[in-house]
N, C-alpha and C positions, 0 to 999 in steps of 0.2 A: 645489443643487450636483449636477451629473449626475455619475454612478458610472464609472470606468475602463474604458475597453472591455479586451476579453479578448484575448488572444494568443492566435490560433489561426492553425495554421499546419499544414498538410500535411506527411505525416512527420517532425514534432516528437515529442517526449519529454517529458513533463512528472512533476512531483508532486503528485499531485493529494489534496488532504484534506477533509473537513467535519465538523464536528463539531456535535454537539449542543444547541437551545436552550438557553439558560441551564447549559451541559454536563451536562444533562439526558442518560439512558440515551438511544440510539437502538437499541438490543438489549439485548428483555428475557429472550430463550430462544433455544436453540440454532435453533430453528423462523424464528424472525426475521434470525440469520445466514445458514440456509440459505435463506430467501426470499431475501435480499439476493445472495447469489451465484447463483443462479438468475438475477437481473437481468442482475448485472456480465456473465455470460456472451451472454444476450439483446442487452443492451448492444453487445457485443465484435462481436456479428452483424449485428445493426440497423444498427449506425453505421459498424461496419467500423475498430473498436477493438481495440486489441491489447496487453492487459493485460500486464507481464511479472513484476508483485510485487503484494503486495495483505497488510494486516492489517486484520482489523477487533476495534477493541477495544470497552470497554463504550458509552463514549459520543463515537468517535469513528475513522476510517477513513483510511486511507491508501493511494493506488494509484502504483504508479509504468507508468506506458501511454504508447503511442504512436499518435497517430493516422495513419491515410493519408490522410484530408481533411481539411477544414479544418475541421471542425464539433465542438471538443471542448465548443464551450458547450451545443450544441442535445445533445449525447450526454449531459454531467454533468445538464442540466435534467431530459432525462427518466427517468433514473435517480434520480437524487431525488426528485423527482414522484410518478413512477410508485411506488415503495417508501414514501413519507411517505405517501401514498394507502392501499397496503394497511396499514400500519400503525397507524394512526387507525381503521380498520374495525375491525382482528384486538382493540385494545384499548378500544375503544370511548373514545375519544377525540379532538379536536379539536384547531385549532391548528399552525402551525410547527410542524416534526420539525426542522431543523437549523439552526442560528445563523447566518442570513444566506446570501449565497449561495458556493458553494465557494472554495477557493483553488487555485490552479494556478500553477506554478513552472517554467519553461521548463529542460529541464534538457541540457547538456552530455554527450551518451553516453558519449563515449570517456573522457572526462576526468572523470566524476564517478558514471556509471552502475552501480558496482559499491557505492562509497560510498552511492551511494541505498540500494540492494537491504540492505545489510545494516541500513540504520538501520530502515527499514521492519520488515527482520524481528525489530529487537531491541525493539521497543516492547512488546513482552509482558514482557520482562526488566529494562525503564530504570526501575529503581525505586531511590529510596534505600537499602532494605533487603538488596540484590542488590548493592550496590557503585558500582552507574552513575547517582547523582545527581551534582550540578555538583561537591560538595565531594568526594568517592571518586573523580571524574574527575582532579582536580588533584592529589589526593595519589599518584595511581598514576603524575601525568607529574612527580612530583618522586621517586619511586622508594621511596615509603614505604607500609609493611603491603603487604609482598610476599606472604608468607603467608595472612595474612587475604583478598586478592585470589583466590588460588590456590584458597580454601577456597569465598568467592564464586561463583568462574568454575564452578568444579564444579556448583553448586547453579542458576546461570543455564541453563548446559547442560543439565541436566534440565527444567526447566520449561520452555523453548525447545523440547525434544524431544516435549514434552510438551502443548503448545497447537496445538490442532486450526485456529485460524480463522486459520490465515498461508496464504500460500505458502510458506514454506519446506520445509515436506517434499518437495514436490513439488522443490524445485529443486535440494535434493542427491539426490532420487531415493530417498529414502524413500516415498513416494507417488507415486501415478500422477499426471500432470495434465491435464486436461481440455483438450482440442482447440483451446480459447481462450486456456490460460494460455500464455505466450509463456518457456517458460524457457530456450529455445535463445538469446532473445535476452541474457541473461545468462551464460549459459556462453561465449558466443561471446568476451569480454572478459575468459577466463580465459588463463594465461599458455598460448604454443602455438600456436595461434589467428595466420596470417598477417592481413595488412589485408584480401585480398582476400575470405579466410573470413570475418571480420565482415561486411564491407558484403553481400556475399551472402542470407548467414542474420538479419540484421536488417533487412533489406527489407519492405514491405508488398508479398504477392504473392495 
């Protein structure tokens, strides 16, 4: 049975993730996250990709980007490639680094682009123990453990504050961001912002 071709499309939006064999680590030391972004960036240039969100957790990655050609497959190939490569070397190991090949999700700017960004950046904080597992989701949209939520949100807030491998800092401008990450393109969908100011600043130029 041959495999689904990929949606690839010039100035699309996608969400892009891969996660780990058998959800096996793909990052074992901070030295393996900053290789990896060293790529994404390489990446962004190479291919003429345009990152605007990015988390990477233990054993598995999330990007939300935008291509200006059509080429997200030959881009995600060789970034995975290229990083399972060095990878296998740094640990002397063999083998698949990541579970099959990525997924990518064509994604809606205007209507969904903000909702991305933030999910991306709450995956350091979706834990049961923080509040934001499926059951702490339902009981907050029935309005119950207000409080205990409260006491939560406090404590998500700090570890969010506090995890180095998002974009996030970068996008509220705690941190600088790097020439490739695209945080304008997220701001740009902040209230304020006419249509003409978006299509402008979210352009590939």
């Amino acid at each position: 049975m041959s495999r689904p071709l990929r949606i690839d499309r010039a100035g699309s939006c996608y969400h892009v993730t891969a996660r780990g064999n058998e959800r096996r680590d793909i990052y074992r030391d901070d030295a393996d996250r900053l290789k990896f972004l060293a790529l994404l960036e390489n990446q962004s240039e190479r291919f003429w990709i345009r990152p605007w969100c990015y988390v990477l957790m233990n054993n598995h990655f999330h990007l939300g980007l935008e291509t200006c050609e059509a080429n997200l497959s030959r881009a995600m190939q060789w970034l995975n490639v290229s990083y399972s490569v060095w990878f296998n070397r740094r640990h002397h190991r063999s083998g698949h680094l990541f579970q099959g090949r990525f997924k990518a999700v064509l994604v809606d700017w205007e209507g969904f682009g903000l909702e991305l960004t933030r999910y991306v950046h709450l995956n350091p904080v979706r834990v049961d123990t923080l509040g934001l597992g499926k059951a702490d989701r339902e009981r907050h949209r029935r309005g119950l453990g207000k409080a205990e939520e409260r006491e939560k949100g406090l404590e998500r807030r700090e570890r969010l504050n506090s995890y180095r491998w998002s974009s996030y800092g970068a996008t509220i401008g705690r941190e600088s961001a790097g020439a490739w990450l695209n945080v304008k393109k997220v701001l740009e969908l902040m209230p304020g912002r006419s249509q003409a100011q978006r299509q402008r600043e979210g352009t590939c130029q």
